[in-house]
DOROKOL-371255 format. One record per atom (N, C-alpha, C): residue number from 1; atom name; z, y, x. Coordinates in steps of 0.05 Angstrom, whole numbers, plus 32768, in hexadecimal, padded with zeros to 4 digits. Atoms other than C-alpha are relative to their C-alpha. Layout:
BEGIN
k, a, c3, c2, c1
NUM, CA, Z, Y, X
...
This chain:
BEGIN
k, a, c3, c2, c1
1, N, 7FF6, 7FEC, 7FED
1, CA, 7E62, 7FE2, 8066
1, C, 801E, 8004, 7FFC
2, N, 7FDF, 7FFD, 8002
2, CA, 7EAF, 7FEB, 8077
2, C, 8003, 8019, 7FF5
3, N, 7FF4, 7FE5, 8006
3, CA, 7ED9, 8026, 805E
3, C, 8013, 800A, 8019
4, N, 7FF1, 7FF2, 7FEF
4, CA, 7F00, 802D, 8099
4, C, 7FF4, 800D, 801A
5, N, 8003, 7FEC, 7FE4
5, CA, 7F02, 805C, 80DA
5, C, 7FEB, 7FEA, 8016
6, N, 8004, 800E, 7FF4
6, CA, 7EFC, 801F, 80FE
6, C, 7FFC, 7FE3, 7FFE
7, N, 7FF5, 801D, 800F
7, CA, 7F04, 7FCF, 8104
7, C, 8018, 8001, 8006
8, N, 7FE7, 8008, 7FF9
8, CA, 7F42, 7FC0, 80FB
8, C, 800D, 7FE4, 7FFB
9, N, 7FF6, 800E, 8008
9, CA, 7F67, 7F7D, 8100
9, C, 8021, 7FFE, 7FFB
10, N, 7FE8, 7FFE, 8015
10, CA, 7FA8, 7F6B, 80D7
10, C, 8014, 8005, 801E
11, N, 7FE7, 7FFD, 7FEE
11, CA, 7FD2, 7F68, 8122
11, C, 7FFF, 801D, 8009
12, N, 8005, 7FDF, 7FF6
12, CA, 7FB0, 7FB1, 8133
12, C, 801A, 8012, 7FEE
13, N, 7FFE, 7FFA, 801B
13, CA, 7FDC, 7FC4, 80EC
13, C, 801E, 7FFF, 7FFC
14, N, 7FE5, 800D, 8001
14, CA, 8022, 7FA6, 80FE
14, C, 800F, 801C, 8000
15, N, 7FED, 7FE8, 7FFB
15, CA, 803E, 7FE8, 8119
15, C, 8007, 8016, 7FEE
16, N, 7FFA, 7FF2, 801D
16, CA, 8031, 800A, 80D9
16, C, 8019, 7FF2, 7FEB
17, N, 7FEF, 8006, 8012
17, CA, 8065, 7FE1, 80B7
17, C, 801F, 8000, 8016
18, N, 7FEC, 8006, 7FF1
18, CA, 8093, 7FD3, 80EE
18, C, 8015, 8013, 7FFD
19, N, 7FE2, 7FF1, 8004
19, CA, 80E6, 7FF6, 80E6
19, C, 7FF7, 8015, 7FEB
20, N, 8004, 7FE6, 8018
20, CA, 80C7, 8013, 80A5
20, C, 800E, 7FF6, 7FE9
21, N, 7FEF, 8017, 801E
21, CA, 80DD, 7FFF, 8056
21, C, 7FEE, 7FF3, 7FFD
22, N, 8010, 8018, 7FF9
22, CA, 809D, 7FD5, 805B
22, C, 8013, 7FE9, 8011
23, N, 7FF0, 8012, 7FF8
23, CA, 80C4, 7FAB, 808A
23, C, 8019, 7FFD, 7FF2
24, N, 7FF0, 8006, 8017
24, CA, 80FD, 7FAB, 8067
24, C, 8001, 7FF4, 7FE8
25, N, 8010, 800B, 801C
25, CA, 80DE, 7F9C, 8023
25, C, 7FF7, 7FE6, 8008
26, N, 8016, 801C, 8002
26, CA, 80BC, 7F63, 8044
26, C, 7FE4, 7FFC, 7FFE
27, N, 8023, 8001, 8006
27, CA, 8071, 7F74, 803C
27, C, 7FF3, 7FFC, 8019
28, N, 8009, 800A, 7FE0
28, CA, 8046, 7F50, 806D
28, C, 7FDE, 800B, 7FF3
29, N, 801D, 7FFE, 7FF9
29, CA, 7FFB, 7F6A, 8074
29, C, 7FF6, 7FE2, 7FFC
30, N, 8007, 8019, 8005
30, CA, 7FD5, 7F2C, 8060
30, C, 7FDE, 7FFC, 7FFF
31, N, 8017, 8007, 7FFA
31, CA, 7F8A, 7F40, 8061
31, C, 7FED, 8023, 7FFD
32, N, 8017, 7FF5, 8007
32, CA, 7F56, 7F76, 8072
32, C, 7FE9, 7FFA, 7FFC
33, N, 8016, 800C, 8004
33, CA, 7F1D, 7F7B, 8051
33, C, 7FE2, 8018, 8006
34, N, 8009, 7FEA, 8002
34, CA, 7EDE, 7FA4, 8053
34, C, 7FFD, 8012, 7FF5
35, N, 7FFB, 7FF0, 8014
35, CA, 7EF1, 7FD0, 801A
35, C, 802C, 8005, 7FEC
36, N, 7FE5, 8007, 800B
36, CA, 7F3E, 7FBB, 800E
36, C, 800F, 7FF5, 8019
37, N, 7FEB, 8010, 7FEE
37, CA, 7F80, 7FA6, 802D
37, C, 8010, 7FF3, 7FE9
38, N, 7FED, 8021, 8010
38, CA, 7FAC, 7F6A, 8016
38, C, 8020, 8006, 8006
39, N, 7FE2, 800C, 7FF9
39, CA, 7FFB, 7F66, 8019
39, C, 800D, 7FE8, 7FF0
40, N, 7FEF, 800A, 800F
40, CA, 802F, 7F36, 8006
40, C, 801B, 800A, 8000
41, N, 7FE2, 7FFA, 7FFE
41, CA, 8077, 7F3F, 7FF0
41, C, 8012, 7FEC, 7FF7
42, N, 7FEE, 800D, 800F
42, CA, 80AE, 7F11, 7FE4
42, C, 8016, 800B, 7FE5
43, N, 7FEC, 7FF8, 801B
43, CA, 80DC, 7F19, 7FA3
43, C, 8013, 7FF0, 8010
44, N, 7FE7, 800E, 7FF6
44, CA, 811F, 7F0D, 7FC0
44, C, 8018, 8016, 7FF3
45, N, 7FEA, 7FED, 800D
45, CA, 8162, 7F34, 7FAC
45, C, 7FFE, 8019, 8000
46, N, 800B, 7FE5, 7FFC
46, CA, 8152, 7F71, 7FD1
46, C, 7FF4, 8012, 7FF9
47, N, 801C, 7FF2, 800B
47, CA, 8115, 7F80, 7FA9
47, C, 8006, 7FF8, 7FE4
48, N, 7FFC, 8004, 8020
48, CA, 8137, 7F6E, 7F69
48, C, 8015, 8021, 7FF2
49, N, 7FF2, 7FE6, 800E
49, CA, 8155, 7F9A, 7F35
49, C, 8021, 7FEB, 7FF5
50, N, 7FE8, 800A, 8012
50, CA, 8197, 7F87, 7F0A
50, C, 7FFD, 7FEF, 7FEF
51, N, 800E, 8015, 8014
51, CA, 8171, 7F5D, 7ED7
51, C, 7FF4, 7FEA, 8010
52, N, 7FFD, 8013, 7FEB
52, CA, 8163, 7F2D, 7F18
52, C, 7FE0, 8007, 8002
53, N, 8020, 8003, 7FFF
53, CA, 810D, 7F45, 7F0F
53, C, 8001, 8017, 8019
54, N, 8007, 7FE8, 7FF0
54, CA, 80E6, 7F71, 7F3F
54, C, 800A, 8015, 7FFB
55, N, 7FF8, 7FE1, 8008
55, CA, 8103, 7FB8, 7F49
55, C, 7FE7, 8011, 7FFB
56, N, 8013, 7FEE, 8000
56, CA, 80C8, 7FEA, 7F2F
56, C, 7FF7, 800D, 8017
57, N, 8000, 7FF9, 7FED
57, CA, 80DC, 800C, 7F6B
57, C, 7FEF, 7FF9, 8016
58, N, 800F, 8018, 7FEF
58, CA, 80C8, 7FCE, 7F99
58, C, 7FE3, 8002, 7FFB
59, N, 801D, 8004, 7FFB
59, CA, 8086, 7FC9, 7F7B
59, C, 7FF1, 801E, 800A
60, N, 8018, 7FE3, 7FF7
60, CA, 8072, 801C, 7F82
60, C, 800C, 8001, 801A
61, N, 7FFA, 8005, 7FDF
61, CA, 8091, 800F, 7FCE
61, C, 7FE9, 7FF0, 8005
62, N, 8010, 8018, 7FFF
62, CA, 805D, 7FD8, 7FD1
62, C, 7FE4, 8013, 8000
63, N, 800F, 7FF1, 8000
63, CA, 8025, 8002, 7FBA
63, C, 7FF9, 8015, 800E
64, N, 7FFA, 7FE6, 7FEE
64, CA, 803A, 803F, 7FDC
64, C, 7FF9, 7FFF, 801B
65, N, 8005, 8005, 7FF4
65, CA, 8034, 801D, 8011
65, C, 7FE5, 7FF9, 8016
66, N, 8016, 800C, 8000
66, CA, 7FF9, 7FF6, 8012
66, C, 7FEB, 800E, 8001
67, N, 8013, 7FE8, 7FF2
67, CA, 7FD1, 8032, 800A
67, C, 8004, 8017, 800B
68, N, 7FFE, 7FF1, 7FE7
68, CA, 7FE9, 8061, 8034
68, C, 7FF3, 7FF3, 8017
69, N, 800D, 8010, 7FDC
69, CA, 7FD7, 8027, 8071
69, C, 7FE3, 8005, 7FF9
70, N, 801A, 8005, 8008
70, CA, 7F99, 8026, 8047
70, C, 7FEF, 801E, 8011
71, N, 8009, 7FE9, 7FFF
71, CA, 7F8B, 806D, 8049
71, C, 7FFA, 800A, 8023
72, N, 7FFF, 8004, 7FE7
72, CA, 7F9E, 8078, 808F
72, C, 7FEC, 7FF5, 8017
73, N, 801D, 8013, 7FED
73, CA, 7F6C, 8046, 80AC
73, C, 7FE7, 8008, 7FFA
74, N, 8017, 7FF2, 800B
74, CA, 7F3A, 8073, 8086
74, C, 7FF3, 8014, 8016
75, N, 8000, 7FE8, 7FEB
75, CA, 7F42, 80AE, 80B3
75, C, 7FFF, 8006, 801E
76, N, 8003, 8005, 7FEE
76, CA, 7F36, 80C2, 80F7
76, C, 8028, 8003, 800D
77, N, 7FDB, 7FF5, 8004
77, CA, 7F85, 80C1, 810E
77, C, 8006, 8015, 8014
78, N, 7FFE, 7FEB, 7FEC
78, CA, 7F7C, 80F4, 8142
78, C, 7FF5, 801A, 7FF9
79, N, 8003, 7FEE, 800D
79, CA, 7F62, 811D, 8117
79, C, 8013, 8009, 7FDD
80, N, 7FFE, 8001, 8017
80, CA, 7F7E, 8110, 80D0
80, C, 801B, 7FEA, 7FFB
81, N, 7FEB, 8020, 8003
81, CA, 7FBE, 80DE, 80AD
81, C, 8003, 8013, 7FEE
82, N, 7FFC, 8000, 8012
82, CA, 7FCF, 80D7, 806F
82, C, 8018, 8004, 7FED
83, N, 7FD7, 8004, 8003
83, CA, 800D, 80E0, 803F
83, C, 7FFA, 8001, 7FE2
84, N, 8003, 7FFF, 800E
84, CA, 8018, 80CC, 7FF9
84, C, 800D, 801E, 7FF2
85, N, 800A, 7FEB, 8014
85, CA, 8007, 8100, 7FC0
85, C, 800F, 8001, 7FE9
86, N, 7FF9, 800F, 801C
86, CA, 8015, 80DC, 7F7B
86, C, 7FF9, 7FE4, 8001
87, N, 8007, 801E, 8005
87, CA, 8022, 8098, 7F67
87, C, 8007, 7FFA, 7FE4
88, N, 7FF8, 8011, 801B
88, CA, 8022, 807D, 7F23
88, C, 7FFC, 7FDF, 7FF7
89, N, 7FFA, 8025, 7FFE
89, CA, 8039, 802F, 7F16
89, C, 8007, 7FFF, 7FE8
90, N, 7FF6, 800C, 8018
90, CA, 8035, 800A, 7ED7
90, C, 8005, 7FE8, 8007
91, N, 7FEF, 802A, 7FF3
91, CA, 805E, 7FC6, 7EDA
91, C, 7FFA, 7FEE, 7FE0
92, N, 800B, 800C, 8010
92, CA, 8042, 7F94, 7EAE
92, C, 800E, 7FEC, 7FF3
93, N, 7FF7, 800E, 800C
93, CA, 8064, 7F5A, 7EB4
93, C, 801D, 7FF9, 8012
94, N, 7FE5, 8004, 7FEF
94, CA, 80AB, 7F40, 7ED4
94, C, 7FEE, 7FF2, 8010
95, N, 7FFA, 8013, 7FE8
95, CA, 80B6, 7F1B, 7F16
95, C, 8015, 7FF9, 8006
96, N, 7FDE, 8000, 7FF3
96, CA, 80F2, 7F02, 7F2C
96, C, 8001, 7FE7, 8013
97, N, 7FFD, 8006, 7FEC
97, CA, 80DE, 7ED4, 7F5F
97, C, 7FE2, 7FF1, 800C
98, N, 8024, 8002, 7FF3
98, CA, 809F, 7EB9, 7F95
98, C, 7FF9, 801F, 8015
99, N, 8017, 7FF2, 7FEE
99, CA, 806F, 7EDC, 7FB6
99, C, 7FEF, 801E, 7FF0
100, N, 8012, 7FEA, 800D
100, CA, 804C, 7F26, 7F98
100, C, 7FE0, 8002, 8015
101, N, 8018, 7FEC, 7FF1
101, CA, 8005, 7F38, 7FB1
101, C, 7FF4, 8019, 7FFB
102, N, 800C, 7FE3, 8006
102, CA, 7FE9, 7F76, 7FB5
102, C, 7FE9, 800B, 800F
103, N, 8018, 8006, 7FF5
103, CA, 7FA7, 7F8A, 7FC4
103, C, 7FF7, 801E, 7FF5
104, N, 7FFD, 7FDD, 800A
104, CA, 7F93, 7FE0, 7FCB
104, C, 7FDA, 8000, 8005
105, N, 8022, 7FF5, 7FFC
105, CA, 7F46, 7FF3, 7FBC
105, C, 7FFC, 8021, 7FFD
106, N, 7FFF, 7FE0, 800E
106, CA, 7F33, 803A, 7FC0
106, C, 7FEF, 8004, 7FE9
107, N, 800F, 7FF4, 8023
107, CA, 7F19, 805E, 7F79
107, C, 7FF4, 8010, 8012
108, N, 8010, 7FE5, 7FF2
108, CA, 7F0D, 80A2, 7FA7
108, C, 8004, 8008, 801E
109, N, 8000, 7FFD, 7FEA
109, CA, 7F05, 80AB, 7FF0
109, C, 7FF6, 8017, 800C
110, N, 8006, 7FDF, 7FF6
110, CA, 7F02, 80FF, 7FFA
110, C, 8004, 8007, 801A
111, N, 7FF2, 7FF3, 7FDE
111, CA, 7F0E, 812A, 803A
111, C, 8024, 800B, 7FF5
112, N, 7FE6, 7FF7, 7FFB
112, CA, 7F4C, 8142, 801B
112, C, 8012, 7FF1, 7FEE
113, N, 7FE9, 8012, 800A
113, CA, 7F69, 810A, 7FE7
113, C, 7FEF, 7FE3, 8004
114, N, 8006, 801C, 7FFE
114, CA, 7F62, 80C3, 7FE5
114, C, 800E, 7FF1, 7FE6
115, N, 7FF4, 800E, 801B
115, CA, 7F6E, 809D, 7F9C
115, C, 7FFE, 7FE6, 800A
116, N, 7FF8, 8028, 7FF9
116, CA, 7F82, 804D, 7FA3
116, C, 8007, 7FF3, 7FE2
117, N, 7FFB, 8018, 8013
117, CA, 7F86, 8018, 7F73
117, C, 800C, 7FE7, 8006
118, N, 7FEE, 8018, 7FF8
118, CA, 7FBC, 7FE6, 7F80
118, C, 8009, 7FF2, 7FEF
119, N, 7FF4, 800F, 8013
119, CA, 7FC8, 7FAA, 7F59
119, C, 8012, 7FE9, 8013
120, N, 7FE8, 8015, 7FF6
120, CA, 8004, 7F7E, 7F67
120, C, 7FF8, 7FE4, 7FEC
121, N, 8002, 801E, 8017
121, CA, 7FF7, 7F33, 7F43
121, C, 8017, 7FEA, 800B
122, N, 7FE6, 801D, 7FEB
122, CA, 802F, 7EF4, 7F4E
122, C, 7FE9, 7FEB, 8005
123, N, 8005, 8019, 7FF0
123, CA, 8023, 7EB8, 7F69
123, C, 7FE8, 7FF3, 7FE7
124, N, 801E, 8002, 8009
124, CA, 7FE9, 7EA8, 7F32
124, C, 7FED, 800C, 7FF6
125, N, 8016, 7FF0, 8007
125, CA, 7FC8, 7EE2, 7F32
125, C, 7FFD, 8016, 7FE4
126, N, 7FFF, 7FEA, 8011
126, CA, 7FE1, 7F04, 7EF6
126, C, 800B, 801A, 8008
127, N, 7FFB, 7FE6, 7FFE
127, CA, 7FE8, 7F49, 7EF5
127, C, 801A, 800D, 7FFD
128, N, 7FE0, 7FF1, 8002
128, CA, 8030, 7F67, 7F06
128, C, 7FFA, 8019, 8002
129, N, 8007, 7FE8, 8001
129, CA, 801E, 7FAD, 7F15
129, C, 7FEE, 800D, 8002
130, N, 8021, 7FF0, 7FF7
130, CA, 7FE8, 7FE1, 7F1F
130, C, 8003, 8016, 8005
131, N, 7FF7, 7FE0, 7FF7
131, CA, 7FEF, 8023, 7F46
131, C, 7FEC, 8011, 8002
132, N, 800D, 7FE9, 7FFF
132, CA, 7FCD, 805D, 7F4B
132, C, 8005, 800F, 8018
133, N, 7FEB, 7FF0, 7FEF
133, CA, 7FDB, 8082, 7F8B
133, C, 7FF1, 800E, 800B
134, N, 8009, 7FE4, 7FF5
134, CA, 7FC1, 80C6, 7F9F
134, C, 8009, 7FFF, 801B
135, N, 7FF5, 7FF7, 7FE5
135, CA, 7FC2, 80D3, 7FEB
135, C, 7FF6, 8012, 8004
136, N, 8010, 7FEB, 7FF9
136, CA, 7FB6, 8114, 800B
136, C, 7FFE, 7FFF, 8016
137, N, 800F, 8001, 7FE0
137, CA, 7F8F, 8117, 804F
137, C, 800B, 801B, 8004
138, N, 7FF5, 7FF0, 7FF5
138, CA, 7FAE, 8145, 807B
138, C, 7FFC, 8002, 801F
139, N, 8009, 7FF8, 7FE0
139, CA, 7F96, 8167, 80C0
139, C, 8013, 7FFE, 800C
140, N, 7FE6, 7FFF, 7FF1
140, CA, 7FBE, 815B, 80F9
140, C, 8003, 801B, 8002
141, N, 7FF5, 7FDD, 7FF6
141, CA, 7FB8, 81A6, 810F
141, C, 800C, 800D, 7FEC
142, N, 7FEC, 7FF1, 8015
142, CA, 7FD5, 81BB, 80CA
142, C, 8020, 7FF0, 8007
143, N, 7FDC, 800C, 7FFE
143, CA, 8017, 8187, 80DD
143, C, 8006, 8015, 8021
144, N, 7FFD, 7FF3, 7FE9
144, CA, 8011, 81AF, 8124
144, C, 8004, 801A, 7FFA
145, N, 7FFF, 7FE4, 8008
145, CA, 800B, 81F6, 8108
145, C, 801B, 8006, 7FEE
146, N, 7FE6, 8006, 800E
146, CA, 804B, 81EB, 80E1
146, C, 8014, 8008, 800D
């Protein structure tokens, strides 16, 4: 059984990243699943730090990301959308160039938070990061009553 609202395919999904720092960053949507979504990211300058590796930054952008769209596709959107809470990112190992994947499963799927588990791995699968990211579900009529 799916976790989301609806079906959704990866082109339904584009407009969520489109003139955001997702686009910017480079993260392309790369697979839903029935319990998870997929991204990739390139390591290029942009997303580097001064030591020429991934910026920390880059990867909890990555995460941050990834489940927020996650979360989002949870909810009914005419009723409900999402906004991150807390995120905590441990970085494991360097990158400094290729392809990152990242891949968000939920831990907890409430009416009013949403916990995620995001691991980033390189190009063979080892483990570059692992996030944690709290979202809080939020009624539209509370962003209206505002």
């Amino acid at each position: 059984m799916s976790i989301w609202f609806k079906e959704y395919k990866l082109e339904d999904l584009q407009d969520m990243i489109t003139n955001t720092l997702a686009e910017t960053l480079g993260i392309k949507l790369t697979e839903i699943t029935s319990d998870s979504l997929k991204c990739k990211m390139e390591v290029v300058q942009k997303t580097k730090q001064s030591r020429g590796i991934l910026h920390g930054g880059a990867s909890a952008a990555l995460c941050e990301t990834l489940g927020s769209i996650a979360s989002n596709l949870i909810v009914d959107p005419e009723k409900y959308f999402c906004l991150g809470l807390d995120i905590n990112a441990s970085h494991i190992r360097p990158v400094s160039s290729g392809f990152i994947y990242a891949e968000a499963k939920p831990v907890h799927l409430g009416k009013k938070t949403h916990v995620w588990r995001i691991d980033i791995t390189n190009e063979i699968g080892k483990l570059v990061c692992t996030c944690r990211l709290t979202m809080a579900v939020v009624s539209v009529l509370e962003k209206k009553e505002k």
